[in-house]
C-alpha positions in Angstrom: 83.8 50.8 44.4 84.2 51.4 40.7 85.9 49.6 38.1 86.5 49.5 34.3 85.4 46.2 32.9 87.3 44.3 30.3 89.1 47.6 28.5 92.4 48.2 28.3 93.2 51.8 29.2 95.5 52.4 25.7 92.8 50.8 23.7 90.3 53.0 24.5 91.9 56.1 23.2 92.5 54.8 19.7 89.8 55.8 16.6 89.3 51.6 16.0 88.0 51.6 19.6 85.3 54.6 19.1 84.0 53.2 15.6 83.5 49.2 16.7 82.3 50.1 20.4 80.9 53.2 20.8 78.6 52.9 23.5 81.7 51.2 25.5 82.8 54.4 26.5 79.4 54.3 29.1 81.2 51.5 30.6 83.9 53.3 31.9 84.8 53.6 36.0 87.7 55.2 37.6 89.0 53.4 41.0 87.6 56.0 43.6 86.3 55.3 47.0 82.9 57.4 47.0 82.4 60.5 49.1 80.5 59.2 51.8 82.6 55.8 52.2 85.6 58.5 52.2 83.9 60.5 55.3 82.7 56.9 56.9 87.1 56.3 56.9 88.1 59.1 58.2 85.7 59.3 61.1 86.3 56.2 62.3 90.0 57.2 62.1 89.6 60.5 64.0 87.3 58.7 66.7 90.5 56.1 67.0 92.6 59.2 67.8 90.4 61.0 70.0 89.5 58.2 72.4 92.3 57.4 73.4 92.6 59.4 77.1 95.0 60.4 79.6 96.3 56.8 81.5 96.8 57.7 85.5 100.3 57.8 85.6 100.1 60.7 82.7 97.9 62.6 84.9 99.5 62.2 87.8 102.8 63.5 86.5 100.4 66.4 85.4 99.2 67.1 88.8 103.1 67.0 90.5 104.0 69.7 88.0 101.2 71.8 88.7 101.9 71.1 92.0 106.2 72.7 91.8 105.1 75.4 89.7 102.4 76.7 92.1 104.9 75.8 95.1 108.0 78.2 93.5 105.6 80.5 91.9 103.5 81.7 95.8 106.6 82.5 97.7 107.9 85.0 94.2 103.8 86.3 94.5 104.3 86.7 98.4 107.4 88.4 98.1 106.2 90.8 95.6 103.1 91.2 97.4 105.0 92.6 100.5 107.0 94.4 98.5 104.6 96.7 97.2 103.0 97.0 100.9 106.5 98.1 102.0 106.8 100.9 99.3 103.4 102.2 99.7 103.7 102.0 103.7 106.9 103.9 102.7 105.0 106.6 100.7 102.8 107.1 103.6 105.2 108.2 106.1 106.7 110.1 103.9 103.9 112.5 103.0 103.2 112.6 106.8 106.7 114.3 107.3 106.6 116.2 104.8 102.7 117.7 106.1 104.3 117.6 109.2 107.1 119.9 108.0 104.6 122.7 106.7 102.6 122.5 110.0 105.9 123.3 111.8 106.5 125.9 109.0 103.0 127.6 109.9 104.1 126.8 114.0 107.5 128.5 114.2 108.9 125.5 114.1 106.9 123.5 117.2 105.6 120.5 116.6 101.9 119.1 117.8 100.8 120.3 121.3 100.2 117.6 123.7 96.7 119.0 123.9 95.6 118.6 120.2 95.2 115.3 118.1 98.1 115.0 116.1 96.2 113.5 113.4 93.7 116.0 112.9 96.0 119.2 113.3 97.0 117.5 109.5 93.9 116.5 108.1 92.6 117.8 106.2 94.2 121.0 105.7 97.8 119.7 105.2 96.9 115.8 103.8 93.2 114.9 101.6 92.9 112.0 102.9 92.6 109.6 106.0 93.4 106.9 103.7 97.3 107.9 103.6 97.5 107.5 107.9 96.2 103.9 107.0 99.5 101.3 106.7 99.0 98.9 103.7 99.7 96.1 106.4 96.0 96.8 108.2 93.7 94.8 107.3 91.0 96.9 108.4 88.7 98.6 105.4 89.2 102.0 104.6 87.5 104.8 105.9 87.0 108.6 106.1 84.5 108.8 108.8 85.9 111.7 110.8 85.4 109.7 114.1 86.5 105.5 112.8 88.6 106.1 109.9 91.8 103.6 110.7 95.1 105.4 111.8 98.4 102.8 111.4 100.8 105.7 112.5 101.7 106.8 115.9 103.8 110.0 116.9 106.7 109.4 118.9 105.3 109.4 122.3 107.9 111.4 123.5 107.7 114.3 121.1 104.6 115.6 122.7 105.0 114.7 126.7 105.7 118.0 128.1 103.2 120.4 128.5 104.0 122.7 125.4 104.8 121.8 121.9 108.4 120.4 121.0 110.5 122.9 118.5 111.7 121.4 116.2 115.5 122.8 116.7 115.6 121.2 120.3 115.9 118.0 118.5 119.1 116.5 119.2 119.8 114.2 116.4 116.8 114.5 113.7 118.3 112.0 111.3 117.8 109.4 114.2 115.1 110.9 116.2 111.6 109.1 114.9 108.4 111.2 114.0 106.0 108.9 113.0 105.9 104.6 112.3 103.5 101.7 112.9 101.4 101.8 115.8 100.7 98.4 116.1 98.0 96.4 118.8 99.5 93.6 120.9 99.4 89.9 119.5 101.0 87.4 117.2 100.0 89.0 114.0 100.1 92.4 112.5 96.9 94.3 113.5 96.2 98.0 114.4 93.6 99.5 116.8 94.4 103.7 116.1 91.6 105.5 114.7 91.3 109.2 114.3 89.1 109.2 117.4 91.5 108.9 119.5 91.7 111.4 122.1 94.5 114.0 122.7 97.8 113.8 121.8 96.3 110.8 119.4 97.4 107.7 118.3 101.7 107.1 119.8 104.3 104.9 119.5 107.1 104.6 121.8 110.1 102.0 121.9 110.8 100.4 124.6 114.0 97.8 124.2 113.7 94.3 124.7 112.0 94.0 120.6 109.0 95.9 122.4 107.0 98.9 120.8 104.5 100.1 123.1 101.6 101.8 121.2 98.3 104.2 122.7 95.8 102.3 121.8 96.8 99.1 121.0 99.6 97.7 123.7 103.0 96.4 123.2 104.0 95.1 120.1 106.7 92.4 119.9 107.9 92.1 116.1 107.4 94.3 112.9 105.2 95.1 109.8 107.1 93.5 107.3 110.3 90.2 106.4 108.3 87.8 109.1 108.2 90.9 111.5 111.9 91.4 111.4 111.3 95.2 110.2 109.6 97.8 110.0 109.7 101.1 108.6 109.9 104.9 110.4 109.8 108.5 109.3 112.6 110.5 111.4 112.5 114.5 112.0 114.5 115.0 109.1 112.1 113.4 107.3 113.8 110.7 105.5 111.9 107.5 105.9 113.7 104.3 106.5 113.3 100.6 106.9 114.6 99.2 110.2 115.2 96.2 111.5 112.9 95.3 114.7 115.7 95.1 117.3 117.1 98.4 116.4 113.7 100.0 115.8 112.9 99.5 119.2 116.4 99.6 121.1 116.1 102.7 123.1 120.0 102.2 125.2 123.3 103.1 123.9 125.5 100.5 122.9 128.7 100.3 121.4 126.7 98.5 118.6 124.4 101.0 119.1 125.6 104.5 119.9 122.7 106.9 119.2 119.7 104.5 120.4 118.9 106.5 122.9 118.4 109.4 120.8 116.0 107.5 118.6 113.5 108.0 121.1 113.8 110.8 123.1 114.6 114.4 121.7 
């Protein structure tokens, strides 16, 4: 520290000053801390600030509200998530009514003979891909082997049970009749076994009442794709797609509740 000694600051302006001390001026300080005592300060200032931490209750309050956000934010990501799987699972039956309608458009109308693999009388000359008879809901990895590729979907066992192909106009009720939906394997969880290896008339479905879908291969299935397996989606022979619940999806007996169930399933 710096200081002026024995000088009053007006005197030293004055021209008396200059002539009877002129080497006072030399004298001179001004008050400021130096540059380095000025850096020393404010370090040990800053290091004050920054060492001070977290104390555990701080923290803990942190974790609990990591801990709501994550628990309200995983059911919204969830629902989203199956969202998306019910649009796409959507899309999928859709484009395999609409293939379905130009292979009855090249047929006179018939559908699949019980003799052919449904599956390949559409791929690939009527769908690219075996990627779109895949449900978003199977887990299995995707494939376009010609012999393992997953198949999700199954044909209305009862469209193709007779010995020649169904036409189309013997259909009593196409806006309830089902083409194509989920062909899912027996068990507590969602899980397919259809694969376009499957031999003739391919991978079915079939309901059978009781919240029981019977699928070839796979077994009986007991709930749905989709909302806990309380739905599940199906392509009818008009070829509007539509998300059922389980129960109805698989009631195949009128009921005043009920009244065309039995046309859901058979022609």
């Amino acid at each position: 520290m710096y200081y002026i000694h024995g000088i009053g600051g007006s005197f030293v302006n004055s021209e008396r000053f200059r002539q009877q001390a002129p080497n006072a001026l030399a004298e001179l300080r001004f008050p400021f801390r130096g540059e380095a005592e000025v850096n020393r300060l404010d370090g040990q200032q800053m290091q004050k600030k920054l060492s001070r931490g977290f104390t555990m209750i701080e923290l803990i309050m942190v974790i609990v509200i990591v801990v709501i956000l994550a628990s309200i934010a995983y059911p919204v990501f969830i629902n989203i998530q199956e969202r998306g799987h019910i649009t796409q699972d959507m899309n999928n039956l859709r484009q395999l009514g609409l293939a379905t309608q130009m292979y009855m458009n090249d047929n006179d109308g018939a559908l699949f003979p019980p003799t052919d693999v449904w599956m390949k009388d559409l791929e690939p000359k009527y769908l690219p891909a075996w990627k779109i008879f895949e449900s978003p809901f199977d887990t299995r990895p995707a494939s376009e082997d010609n012999t393992n590729a997953p198949v999700s979907y199954g044909f209305n066992a009862n469209a193709n049970s007779g010995t020649t192909s169904l036409l189309s106009d013997k259909i009593t009720n196409p806006s309830v009749f089902i083409l194509f939906a989920a062909a899912q394997a027996s068990g507590t969880t969602v899980t397919f076994q259809g694969t376009d290896g499957a031999a003739a008339p391919g991978v079915t479905v079939l309901g059978q009442g009781s919240n029981n879908a019977k699928s070839n291969p796979g077994g009986v299935a007991t709930g749905g794709t989709q909302n806990n397996r309380q739905r599940a989606n199906a392509c009818m022979a008009d070829l509007h797609v539509e998300n059922m619940a389980w129960s109805v999806f698989t009631n195949a007996t009128n009921s005043s509740s009920d009244p065309s169930a039995a046309q859901r399933w058979s022609p």
